[in-house]
C-alpha positions as CSV (number, residue, x, y, z in Angstrom):
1,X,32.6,32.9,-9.2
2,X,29.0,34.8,-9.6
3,X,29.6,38.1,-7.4
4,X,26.8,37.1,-4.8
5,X,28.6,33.4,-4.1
6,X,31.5,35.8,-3.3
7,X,30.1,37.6,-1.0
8,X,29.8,35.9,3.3
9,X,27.6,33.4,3.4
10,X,24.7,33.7,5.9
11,X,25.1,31.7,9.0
12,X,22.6,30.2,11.2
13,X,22.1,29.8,14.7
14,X,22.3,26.3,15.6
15,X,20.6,26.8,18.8
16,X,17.9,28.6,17.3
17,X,17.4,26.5,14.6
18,X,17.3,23.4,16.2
19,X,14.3,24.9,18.7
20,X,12.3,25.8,14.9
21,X,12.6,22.4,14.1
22,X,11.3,21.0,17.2
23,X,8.7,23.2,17.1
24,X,7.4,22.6,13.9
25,X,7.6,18.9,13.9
26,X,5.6,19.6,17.1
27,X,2.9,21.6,14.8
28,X,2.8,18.7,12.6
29,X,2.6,16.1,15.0
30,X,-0.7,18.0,16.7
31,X,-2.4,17.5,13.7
32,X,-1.6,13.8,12.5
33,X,-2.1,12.7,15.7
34,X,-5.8,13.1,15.0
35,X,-5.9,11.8,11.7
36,X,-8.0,8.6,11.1
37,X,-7.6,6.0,8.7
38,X,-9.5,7.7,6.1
39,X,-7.9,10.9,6.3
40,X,-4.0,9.6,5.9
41,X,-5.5,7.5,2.6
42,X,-6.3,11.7,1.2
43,X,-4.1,11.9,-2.2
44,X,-2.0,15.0,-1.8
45,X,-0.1,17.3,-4.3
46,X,3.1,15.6,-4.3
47,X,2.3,13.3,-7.7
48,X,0.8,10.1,-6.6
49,X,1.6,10.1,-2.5
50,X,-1.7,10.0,-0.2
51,X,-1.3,11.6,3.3
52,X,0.0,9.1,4.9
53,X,3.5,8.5,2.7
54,X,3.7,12.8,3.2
55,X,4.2,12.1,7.1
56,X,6.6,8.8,6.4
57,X,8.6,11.4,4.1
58,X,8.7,14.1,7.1
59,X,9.3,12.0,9.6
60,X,12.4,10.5,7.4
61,X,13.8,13.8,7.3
62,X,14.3,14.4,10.2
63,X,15.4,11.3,11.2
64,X,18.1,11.7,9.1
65,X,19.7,14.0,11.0
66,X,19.9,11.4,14.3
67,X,21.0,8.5,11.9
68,X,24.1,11.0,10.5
69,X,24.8,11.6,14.1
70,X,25.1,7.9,15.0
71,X,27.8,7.6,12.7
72,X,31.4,8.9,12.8
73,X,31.9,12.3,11.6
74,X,33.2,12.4,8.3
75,X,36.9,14.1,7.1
76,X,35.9,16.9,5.2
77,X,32.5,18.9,4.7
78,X,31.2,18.1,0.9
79,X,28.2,20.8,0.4
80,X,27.8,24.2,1.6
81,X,23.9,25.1,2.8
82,X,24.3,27.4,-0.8
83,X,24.5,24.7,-2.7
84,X,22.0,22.6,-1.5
85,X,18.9,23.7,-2.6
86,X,20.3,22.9,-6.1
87,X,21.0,19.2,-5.8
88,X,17.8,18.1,-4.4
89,X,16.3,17.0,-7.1
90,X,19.2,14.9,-7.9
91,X,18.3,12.1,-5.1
92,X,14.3,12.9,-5.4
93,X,14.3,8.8,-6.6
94,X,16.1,7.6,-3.6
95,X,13.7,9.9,-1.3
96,X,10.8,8.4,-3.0
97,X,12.1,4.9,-2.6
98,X,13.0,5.7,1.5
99,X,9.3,6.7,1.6
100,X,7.9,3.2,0.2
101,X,10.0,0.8,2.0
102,X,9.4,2.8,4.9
103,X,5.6,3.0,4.8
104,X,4.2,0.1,6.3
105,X,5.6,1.9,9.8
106,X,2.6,3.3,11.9
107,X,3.1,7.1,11.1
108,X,2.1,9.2,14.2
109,X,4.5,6.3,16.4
110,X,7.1,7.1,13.8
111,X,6.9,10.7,14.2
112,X,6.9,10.8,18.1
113,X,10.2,8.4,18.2
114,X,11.6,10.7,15.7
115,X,11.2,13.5,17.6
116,X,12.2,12.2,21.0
117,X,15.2,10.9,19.4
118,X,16.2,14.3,17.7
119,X,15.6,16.2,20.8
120,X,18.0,14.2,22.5
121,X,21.1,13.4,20.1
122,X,21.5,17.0,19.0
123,X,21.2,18.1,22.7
124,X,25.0,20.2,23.1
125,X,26.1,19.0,19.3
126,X,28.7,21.5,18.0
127,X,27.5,23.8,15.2
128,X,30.3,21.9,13.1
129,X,29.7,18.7,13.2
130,X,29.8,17.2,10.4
131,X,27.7,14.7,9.3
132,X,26.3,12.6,6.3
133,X,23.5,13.9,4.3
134,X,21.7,13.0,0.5
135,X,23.5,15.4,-1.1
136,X,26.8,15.1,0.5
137,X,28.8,15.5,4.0
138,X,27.4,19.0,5.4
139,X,27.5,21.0,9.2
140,X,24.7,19.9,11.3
141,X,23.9,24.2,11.8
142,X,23.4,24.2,8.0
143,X,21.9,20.7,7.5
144,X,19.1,21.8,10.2
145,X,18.5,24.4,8.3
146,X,17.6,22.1,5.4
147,X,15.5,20.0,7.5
148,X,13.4,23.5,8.7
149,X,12.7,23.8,4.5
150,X,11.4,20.0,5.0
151,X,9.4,21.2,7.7
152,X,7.9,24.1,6.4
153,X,7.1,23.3,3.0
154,X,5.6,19.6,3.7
155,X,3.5,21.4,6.6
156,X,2.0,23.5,3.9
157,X,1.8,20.0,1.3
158,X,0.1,18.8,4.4
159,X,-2.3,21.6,5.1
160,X,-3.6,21.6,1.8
161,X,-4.2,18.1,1.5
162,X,-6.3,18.0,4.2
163,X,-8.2,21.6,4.4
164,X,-6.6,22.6,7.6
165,X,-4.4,25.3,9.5
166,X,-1.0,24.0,10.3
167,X,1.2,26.7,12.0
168,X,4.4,27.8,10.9
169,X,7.1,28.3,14.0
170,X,8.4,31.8,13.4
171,X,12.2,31.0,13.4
172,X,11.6,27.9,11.0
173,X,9.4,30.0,8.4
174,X,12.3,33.2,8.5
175,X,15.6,29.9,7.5
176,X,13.4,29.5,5.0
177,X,12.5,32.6,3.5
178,X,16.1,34.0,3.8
179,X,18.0,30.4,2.7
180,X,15.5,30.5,-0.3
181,X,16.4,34.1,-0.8
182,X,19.8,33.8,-1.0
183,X,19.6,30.8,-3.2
184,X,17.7,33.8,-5.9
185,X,21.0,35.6,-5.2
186,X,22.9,32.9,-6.0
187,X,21.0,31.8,-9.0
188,X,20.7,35.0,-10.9
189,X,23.9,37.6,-9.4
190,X,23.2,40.7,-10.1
191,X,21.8,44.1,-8.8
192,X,19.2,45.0,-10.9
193,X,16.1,43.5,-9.1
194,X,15.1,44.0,-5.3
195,X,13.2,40.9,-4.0
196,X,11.9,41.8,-1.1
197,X,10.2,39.3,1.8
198,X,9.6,41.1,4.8
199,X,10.2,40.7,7.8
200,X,12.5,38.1,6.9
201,X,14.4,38.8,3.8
202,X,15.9,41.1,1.2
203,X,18.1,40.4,-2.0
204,X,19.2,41.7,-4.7
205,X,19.6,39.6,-8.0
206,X,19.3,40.3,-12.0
207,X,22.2,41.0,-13.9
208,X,22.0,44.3,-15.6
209,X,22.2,47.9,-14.1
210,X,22.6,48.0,-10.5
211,X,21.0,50.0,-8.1
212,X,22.8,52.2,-5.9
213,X,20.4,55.1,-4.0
214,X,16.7,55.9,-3.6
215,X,14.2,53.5,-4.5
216,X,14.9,50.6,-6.7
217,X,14.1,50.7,-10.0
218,X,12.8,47.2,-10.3
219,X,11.0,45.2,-6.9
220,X,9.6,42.5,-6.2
221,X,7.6,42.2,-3.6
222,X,5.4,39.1,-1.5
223,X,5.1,37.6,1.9
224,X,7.0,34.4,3.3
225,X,4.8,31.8,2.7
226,X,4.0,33.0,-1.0
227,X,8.0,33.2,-1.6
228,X,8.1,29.7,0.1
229,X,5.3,28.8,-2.4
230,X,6.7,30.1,-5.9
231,X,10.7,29.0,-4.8
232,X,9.6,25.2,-4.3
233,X,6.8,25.3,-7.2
234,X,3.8,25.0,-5.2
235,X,2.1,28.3,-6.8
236,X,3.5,29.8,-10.4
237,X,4.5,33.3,-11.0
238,X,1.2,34.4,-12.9
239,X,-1.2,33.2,-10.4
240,X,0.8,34.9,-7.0
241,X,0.5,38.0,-9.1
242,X,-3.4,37.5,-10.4
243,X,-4.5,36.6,-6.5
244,X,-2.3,40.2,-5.6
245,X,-0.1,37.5,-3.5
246,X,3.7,38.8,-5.2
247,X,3.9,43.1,-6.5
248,X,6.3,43.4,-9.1
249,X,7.4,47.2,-10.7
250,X,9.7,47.8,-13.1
251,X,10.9,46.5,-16.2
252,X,12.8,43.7,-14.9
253,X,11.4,42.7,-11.8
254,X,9.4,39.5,-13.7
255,X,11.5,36.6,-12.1
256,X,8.9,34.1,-13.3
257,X,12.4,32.7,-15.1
258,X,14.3,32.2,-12.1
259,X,11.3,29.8,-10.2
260,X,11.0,27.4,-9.0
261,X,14.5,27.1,-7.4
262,X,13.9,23.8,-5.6
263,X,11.9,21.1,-7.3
């Protein structure tokens, strides 16, 4: 096992996290309810979906967390939060299907009965409960976690697609940036390169000589929502450091390799 999967795992505080989520499906819902016709018909940058199949797809995703809770809990837990970045690409088809079959649903009414309904079943849920998720049976304090990466990085899909400020809740933007982080960590073990997110995050990663005292040799550099950016694709390595968004110094802190690390 890679040296950083040995080491604890982060944990997550379920209370905490579930407030982030409520909040930022909150920031989401202020601006869709607005939206007219015309607006959720705006293509976005997720391939061929316009605004409106972007909102079907967050609202989705957090209603799965209330569907997994309707069911019994499962034996055994199948996917640790470390491991889950990693396999979402493997059920992108079966997301994208959810989203058409779904999308005839009126979106903002669809987001307001998802968020009721989450409020209210995860109300006093144990941090362990398990439950049944794409990827595999996982703890609801992990899988929320997951969901605050939903939230985060469609808000930003969203923004963009239609030239607006959404705002990111603090506590959901910092899961993110340290979850994403870690995955780094867990992607390329090592010592070698400092990546460093602040205030949220830092990690070291990079096989090869390992840092011990002083200053590191090789850093990296950037803030949240740029790491959130170049770890799920939405900007590329040359451009964050062109625009001055990502610092990198020494002779191994180019990570460009390592990114995107979910897709």
């Amino acid at each position: 096992m890679p040296p950083a999967q040995r080491k604890r795992a982060r944990t997550y505080d379920l209370d905490r996290t579930r407030a982030a989520v409520i909040a930022q499906l909150g920031n989401v819902r202020a601006v869709v309810e607005a939206l007219d016709e015309g607006r959720f018909a705006l293509p976005t940058r997720l391939g061929d979906w316009t605004v409106r199949e972007l909102v079907t797809h967050i609202a989705l995703g957090v209603r799965s967390v209330t569907h997994g809770l309707g069911q019994p809990a499962p034996p055994a837990r199948e996917i640790t939060l470390a491991e889950w970045p990693f396999a979402t690409a493997d059920y992108a088809t079966q997301v994208a299907t959810s989203v058409r079959e779904a999308d005839a649903e009126d979106p903002v009414a669809l987001l307001a009965q998802v968020a009721d309904r989450f409020a209210e079943l995860t109300s006093g849920v144990p941090a362990d409960r398990l439950l049944t998720a794409r990827p595999g049976v996982m703890r609801l304090d992990d899988l929320l976690v997951t969901r605050c990466v939903e939230l985060v990085v469609h808000s930003d899909d969203l923004a963009a697609a239609l030239g607006v400020d959404i705002p990111f809740d603090r506590q959901a933007l910092a899961a993110v940036t340290r979850l994403l982080a870690d995955s780094l960590a867990v992607k390329a073990p090592g010592g070698s390169v400092e990546v460093r997110v602040p205030p949220f995050a830092v990690v070291q990663c990079v096989a090869g000589p390992k840092h011990t005292r002083g200053t590191p040799p090789n850093v990296v550099e950037t803030d949240p929502l740029t790491w959130v950016r170049l770890a799920t694709g939405r900007t590329d390595w040359a451009t964050a450091l062109d625009a001055a968004a990502v610092s990198a110094s020494g002779e191994r802190a180019d990570i460009s390799e390592q990114l995107p690390l979910l897709t």
